[in-house]
C-alpha positions in Angstrom: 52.8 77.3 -204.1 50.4 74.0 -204.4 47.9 73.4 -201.8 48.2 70.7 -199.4 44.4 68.8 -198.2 44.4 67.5 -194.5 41.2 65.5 -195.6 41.4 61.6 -196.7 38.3 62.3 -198.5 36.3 60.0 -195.8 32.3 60.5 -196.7 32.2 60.8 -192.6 34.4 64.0 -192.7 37.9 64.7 -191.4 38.6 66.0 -187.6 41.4 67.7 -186.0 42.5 67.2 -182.9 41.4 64.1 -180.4 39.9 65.6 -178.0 39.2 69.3 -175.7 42.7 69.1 -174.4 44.4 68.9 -177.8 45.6 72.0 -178.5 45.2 73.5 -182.0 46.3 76.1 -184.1 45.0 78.2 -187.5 47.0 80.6 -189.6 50.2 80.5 -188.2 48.8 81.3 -184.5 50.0 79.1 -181.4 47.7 76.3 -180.8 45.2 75.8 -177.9 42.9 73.9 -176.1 38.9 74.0 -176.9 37.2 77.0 -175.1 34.7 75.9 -173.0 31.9 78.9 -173.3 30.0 79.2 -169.9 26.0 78.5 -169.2 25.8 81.9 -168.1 27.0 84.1 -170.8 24.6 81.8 -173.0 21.9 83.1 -170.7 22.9 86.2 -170.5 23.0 86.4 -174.2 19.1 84.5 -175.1 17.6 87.3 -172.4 15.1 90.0 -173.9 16.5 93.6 -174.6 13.8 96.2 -173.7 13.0 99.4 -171.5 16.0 101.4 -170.5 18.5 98.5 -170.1 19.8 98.6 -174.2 23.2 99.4 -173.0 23.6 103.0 -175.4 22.4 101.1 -178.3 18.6 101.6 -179.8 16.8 98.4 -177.8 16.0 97.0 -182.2 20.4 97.4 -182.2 20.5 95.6 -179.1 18.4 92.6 -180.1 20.5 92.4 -183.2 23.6 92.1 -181.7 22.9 89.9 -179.4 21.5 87.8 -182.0 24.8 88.2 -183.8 26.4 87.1 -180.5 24.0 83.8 -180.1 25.3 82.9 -183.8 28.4 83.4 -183.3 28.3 81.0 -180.1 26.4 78.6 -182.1 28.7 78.3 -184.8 31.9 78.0 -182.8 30.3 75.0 -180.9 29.1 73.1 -184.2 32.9 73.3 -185.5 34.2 72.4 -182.2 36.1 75.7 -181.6 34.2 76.1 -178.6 32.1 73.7 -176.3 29.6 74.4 -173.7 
């Protein structure tokens, strides 16, 4: 099988899809529109972890996941996967 390249080799880069409403699809997977992640769970997920509140994790397990989380968010919105 030979590969196929989507990219026109532009130094600016190549993007998919228009705009938010443009709905998109990877590895065989129906396509959809840009999830828009809400101001509250990016609150909820830059709050402190501490006392009794860790959720059945150690509170050091806590913080780390929810770092995980805020990365996670982070990178989906710098590819455009995601928006704000």
């Amino acid at each position: 099988m030979t590969t196929q390249y989507v990219s026109d080799q532009n130094p600016d880069g190549t993007i998919i899809g228009y705009s938010a409403t443009d709905k998109i699809g990877f590895h065989g997977t129906a396509g959809t529109v840009q999830v828009a992640l809400s101001a509250t769970a990016a609150a909820a997920t830059t709050a402190a972890i501490s006392g009794a509140t860790c959720y059945g994790f150690t509170c050091p397990q806590a913080d780390a996941i929810r770092a995980l989380v805020n990365a996670l968010r982070a990178a989906l919105i710098t590819k455009g996967i995601a928006s704000t």
